[in-house]
C-alpha positions in Angstrom: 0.0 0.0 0.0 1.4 3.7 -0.7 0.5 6.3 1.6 0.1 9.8 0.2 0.6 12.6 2.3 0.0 16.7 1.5 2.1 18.9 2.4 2.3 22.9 2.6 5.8 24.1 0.4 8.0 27.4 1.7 9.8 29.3 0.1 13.1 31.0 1.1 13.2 34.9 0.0 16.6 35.0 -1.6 16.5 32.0 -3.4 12.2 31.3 -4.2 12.6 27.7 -3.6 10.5 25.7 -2.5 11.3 22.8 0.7 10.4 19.5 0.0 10.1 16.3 2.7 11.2 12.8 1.8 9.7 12.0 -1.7 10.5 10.0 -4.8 7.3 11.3 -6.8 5.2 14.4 -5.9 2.4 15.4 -7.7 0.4 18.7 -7.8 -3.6 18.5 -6.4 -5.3 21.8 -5.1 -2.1 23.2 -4.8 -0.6 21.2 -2.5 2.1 18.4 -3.3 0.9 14.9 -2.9 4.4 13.2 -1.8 4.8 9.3 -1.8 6.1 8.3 1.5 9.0 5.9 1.3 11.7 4.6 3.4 14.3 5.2 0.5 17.7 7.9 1.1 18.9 9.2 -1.9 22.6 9.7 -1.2 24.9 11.7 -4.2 28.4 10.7 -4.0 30.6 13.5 -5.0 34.2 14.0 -5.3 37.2 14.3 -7.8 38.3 10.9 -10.2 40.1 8.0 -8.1 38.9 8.6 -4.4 37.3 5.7 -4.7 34.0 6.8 -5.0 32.8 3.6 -6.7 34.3 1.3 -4.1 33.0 3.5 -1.6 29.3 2.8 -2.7 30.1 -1.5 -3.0 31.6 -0.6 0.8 27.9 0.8 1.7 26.1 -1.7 0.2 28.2 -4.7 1.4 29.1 -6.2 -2.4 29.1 -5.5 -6.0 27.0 -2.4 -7.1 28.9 -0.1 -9.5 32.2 -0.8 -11.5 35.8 0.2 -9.6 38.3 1.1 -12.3 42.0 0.0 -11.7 43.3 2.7 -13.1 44.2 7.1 -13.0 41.2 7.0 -15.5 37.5 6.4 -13.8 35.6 3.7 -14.4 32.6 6.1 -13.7 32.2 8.2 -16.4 28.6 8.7 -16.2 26.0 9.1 -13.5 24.9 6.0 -12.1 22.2 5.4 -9.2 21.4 1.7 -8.0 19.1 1.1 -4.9 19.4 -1.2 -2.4 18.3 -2.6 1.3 21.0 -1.6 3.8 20.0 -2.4 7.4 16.7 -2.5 6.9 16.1 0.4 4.8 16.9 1.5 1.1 19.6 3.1 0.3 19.6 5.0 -3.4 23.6 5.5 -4.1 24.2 8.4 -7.2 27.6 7.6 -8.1 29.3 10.9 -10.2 31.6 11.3 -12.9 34.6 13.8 -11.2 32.8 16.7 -11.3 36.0 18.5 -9.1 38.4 16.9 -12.2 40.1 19.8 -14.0 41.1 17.9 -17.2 37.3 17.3 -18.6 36.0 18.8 -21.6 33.5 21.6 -21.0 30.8 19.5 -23.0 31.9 16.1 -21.1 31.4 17.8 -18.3 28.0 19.5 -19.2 26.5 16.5 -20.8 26.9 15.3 -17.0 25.9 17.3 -15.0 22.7 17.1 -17.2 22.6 13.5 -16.6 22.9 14.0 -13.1 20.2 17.2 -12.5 17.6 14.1 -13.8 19.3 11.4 -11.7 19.0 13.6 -8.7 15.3 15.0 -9.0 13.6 16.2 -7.1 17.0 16.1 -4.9 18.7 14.0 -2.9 18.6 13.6 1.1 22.5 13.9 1.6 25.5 14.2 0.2 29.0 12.6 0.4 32.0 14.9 -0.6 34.5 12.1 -0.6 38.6 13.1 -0.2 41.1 11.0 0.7 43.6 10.4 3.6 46.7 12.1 2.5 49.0 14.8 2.6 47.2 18.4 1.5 48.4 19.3 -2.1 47.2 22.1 -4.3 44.9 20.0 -5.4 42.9 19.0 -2.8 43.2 22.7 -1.7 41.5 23.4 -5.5 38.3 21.2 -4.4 37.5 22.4 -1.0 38.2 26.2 -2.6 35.3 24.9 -5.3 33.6 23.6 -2.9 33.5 26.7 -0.7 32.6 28.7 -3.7 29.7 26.5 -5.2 28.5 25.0 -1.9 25.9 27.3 -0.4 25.2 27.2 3.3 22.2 25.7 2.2 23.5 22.8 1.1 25.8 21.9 2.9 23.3 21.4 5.9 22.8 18.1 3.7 26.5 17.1 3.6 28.9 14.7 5.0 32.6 15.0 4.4 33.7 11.1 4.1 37.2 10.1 3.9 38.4 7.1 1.7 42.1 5.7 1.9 41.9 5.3 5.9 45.0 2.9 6.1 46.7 5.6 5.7 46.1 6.9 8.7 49.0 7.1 11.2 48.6 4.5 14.0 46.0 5.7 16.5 45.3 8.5 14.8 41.0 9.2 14.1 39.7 10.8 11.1 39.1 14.3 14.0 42.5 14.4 14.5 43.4 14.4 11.0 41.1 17.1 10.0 42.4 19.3 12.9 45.9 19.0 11.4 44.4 21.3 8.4 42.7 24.8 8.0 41.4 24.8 5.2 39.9 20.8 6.0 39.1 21.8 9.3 36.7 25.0 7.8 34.8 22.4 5.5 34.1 20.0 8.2 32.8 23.3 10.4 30.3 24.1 7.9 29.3 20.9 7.5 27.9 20.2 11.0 31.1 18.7 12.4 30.3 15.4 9.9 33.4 13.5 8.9 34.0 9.7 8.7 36.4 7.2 7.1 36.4 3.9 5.4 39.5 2.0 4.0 38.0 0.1 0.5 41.0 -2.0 0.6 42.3 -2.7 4.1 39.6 -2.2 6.1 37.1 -5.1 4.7 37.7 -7.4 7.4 39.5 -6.1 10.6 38.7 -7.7 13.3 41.6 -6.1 15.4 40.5 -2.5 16.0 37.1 -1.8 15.7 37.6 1.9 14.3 39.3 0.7 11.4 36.8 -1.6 10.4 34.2 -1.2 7.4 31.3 -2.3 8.6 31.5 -0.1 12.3 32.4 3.0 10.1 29.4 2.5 7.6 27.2 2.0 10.3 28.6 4.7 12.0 28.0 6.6 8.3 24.4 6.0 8.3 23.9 6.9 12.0 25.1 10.2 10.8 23.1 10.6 7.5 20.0 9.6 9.6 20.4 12.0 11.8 21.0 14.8 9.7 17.9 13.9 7.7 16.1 14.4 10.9 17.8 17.6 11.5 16.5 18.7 8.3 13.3 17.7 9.3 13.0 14.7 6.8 13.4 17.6 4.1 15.9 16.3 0.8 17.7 19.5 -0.9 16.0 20.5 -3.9 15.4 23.7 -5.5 13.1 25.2 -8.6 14.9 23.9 -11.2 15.1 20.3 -9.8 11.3 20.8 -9.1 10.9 21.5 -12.6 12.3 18.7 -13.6 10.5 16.3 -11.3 7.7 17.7 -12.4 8.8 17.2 -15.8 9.6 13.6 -15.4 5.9 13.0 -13.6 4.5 13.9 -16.9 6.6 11.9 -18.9 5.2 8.8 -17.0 1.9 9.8 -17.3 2.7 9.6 -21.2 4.3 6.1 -21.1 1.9 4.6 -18.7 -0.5 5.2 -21.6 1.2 2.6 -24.0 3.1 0.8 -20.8 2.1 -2.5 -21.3 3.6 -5.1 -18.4 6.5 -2.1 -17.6 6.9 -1.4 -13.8 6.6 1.4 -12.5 10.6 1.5 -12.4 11.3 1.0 -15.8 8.7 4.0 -17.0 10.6 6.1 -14.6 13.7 5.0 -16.1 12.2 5.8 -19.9 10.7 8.8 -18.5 14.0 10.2 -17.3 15.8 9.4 -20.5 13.1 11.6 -21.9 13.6 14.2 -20.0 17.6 14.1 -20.2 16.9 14.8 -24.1 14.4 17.6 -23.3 17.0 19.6 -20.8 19.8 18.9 -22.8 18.3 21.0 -25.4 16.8 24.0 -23.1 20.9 24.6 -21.6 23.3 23.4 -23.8 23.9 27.1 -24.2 25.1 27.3 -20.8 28.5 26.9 -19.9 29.3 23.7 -17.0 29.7 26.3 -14.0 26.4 28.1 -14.3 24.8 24.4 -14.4 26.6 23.0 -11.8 25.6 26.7 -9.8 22.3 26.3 -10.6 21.8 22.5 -9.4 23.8 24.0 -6.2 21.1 26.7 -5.8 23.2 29.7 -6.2 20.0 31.7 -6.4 20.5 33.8 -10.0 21.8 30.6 -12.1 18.7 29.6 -10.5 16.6 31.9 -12.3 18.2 31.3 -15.4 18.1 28.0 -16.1 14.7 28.1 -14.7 13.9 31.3 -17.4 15.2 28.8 -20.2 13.2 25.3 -18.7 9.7 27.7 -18.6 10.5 29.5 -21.7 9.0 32.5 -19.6 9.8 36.0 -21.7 12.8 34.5 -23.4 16.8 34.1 -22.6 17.6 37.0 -20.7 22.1 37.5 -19.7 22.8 34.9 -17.8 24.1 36.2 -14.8 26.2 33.9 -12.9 26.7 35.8 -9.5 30.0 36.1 -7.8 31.2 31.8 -8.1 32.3 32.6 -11.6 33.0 36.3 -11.8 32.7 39.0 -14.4 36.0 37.7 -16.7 33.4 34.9 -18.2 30.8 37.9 -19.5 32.2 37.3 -22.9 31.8 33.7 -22.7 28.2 33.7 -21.1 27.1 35.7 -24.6 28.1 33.1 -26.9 26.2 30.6 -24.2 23.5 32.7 -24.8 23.6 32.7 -28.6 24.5 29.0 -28.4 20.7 28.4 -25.9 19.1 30.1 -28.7 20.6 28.1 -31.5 20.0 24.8 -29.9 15.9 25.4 -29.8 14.4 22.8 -31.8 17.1 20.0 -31.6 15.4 16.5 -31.9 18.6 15.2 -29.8 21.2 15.7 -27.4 23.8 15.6 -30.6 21.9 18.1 -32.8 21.5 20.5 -29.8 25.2 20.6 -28.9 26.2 21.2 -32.9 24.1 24.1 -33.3 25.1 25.5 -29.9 28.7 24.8 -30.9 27.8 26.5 -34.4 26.6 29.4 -32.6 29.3 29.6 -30.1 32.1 30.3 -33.0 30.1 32.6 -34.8 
């Protein structure tokens, strides 16, 4: 049996978006969204190429879920989400290309972050920004400065900062006092609540000897914390207008399919539905440029408005203005992404779309 329940929406006064509790599908009736209750955390792993993001997810669920790559290049090179029962409850992993990479193509890059706004819809309960155990480079400083400047305070009341790599922690040492040891680290982990764990994919499978460095006491620790963050948020996942709108977007695409369904689950129309809709956004942005995407799934509240300007259609493309996480040295840029939005109306595919953006782009 489902059990639909009706709940008021607020709306914050900088950003206009709405608050949503614990959904997979909403629908609209009298106003109100009709939100079916289920037991299922949506959980968006996040963090740059060869963490170990993949194994991290098989470490959750306990076995085989998502492909590990062996090597510097990652295995995941597009979004993935698999569901599963993990201590009673389901657990909805998003796995992530590297979205904190800085060797990916602007249009790789794009294409997945796409692929990811219609994976995550209407938004997911938590996050995991995964780093590893080891020494601070300029690197990892470039991620947590990204992070800082696309993660709003918003959102980050929905993250957890999990570390992978924990053998290489010094003997004795936890996870606190490793953070401690760094500024910039110990900032992130401020902001996010105090939420930090570790897990070892490799080393950690099996210990028996010491009970912190074991897999199955850290995930379990893990998902005492996510729990109780999605309490804290009041059972609320993080979602904004534009993942709204394309929630919304996906509902009528099932509606649609269920018409000519046949013997397809419920699952599999979701899954057609989404593919759908992954065709119909790609042609509304692939003017925009990665980091006004990536701001605007983040909820940086005038990337917001665009993208959502551009989903609606409402009085045309107006300058994208992408607020002070990009700065005023892309203006130049943001026109031809304008021109390229324009172009790409009308694209029967993800391929056409990005040629006449591209087309539009060099002119």
């Amino acid at each position: 049996m489902t059990l639909c329940v009706l709940h008021q929406y607020q709306r914050t006064s900088d950003e206009q978006s709405f608050v949503f509790c614990c959904n997979n599908i909403f629908s609209i009736i009298d106003g109100h969204y009709s939100l079916s209750v289920s037991n299922s955390k949506r959980i968006a792993v996040l963090g740059k190429t060869g963490v170990g993001k993949s194994s991290l997810a098989n470490t959750i669920f306990g076995g085989q879920g998502f492909k590990i790559g062996h090597t510097v290049n990652s295995e995941t090179q597009k979004c993935q989400a698999v569901t599963k029962s993990v201590n009673g409850g389901n657990i909805t992993l998003i796995d992530t290309p590297g979205f904190f990479d800085t060797d990916r193509s602007e249009e790789e890059l794009k294409s997945e972050i796409v692929r990811c706004i219609t994976e995550f819809a209407p938004g997911p309960h938590a996050f995991l920004i995964v780093l590893k155990v080891e020494r601070f480079t300029e690197q990892e400083q470039a991620v947590v400065t990204k992070i800082h400047q696309y993660f709003s305070e918003e959102v980050l009341q929905f993250v957890t900062v999990l570390f992978t790599h924990g053998d290489q922690l010094p003997e004795g040492e936890t996870i606190e006092d490793f953070v401690r040891h760094n500024k910039h680290m110990r900032d992130l982990v401020r902001k996010c609540g105090g939420r930090c764990h570790v897990i070892d994919n490799k080393y950690w499978k099996n210990n028996q000897q010491d009970e912190y460095r074991n897999n199955q006491f850290q995930v379990k620790e893990l998902l005492k914390t996510i729990d109780k963050m999605v309490e804290e948020n009041e059972g609320r996942c993080y979602t904004n207008e534009m993942l709204q709108a394309v929630e919304e977007r996906i509902r009528q695409e099932m509606q649609l399919i269920k018409q000519t369904a046949g013997n397809k689950s419920e699952g599999e129309i979701r899954e057609e539905a989404k593919e759908n809709v992954f065709t119909w956004l790609w042609s509304k942005v692939s003017g925009f440029l990665s980091s006004a995407l990536w701001g605007a799934f983040l909820g940086l509240s005038e990337m917001v408005k665009d993208v959502i300007t551009a989903l609606t259609g409402g009085g045309g493309m107006a300058k994208i203005t992408v607020g002070r996480a990009v700065g005023a040295a892309l203006g130049g840029a943001l026109q031809g992404a304008i021109k390229g939005h324009n172009a790409s109306e009308g694209a029967n595919s993800p391929g056409e779309a990005a040629t006449k953006a591209a087309n539009a782009f060099m002119k």
